[in-house]
C-alpha positions in Angstrom: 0.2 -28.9 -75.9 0.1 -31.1 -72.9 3.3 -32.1 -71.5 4.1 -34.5 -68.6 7.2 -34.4 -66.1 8.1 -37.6 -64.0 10.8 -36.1 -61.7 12.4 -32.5 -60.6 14.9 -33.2 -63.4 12.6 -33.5 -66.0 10.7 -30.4 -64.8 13.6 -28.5 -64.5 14.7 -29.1 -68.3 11.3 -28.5 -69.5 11.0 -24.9 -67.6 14.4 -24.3 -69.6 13.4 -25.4 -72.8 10.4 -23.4 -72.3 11.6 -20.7 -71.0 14.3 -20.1 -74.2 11.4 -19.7 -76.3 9.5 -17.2 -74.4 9.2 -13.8 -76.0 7.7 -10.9 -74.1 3.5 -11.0 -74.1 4.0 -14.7 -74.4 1.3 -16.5 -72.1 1.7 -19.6 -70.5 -1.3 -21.7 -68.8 -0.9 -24.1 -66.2 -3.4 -26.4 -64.3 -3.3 -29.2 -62.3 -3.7 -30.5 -58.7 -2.1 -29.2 -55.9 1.4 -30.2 -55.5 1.5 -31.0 -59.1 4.8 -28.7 -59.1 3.0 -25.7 -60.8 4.9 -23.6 -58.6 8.1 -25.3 -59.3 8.1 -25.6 -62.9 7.0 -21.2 -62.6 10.4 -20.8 -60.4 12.7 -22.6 -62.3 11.4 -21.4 -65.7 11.3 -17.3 -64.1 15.3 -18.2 -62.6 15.8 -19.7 -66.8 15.0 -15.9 -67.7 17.0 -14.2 -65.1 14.5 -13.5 -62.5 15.8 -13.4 -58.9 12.8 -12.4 -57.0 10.1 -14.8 -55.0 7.5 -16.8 -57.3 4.7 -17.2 -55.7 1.6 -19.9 -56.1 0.2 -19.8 -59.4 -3.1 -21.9 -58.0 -5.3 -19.3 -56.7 -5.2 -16.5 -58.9 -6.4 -15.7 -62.6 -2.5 -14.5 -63.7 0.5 -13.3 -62.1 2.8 -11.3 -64.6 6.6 -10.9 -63.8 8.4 -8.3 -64.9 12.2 -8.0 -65.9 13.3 -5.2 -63.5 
């Protein structure tokens, strides 16, 4: 599924709607240039599911996984 945000608005519902459907073990891929809002759409989908802590750059690494403490 490819799925395209115009503005901070849009992003933020999408990392919501996302978000809701996540189950533990679920992985979910993100590419595109930097500044696309990768790092954006990560925060706002990880504060979605109750995560308080940092979320750092998704760019340069294989996988970051965040746990629910």
């Amino acid at each position: 599924m490819e799925v395209l945000a115009s503005n901070i608005s849009e992003t933020q519902k999408l990392a919501q709607e996302i978000a809701s459907k996540l189950k533990p073990g679920d992985v979910v891929a993100l590419y595109g240039d930097l500044g696309s809002g990768k790092t954006t759409f990560v925060s706002m989908a990880a504060k979605a599911l109750g995560f308080s802590a940092r979320v750092q750059s998704p760019t340069f690494v294989i996988s970051r996984i965040y746990q629910k403490p």
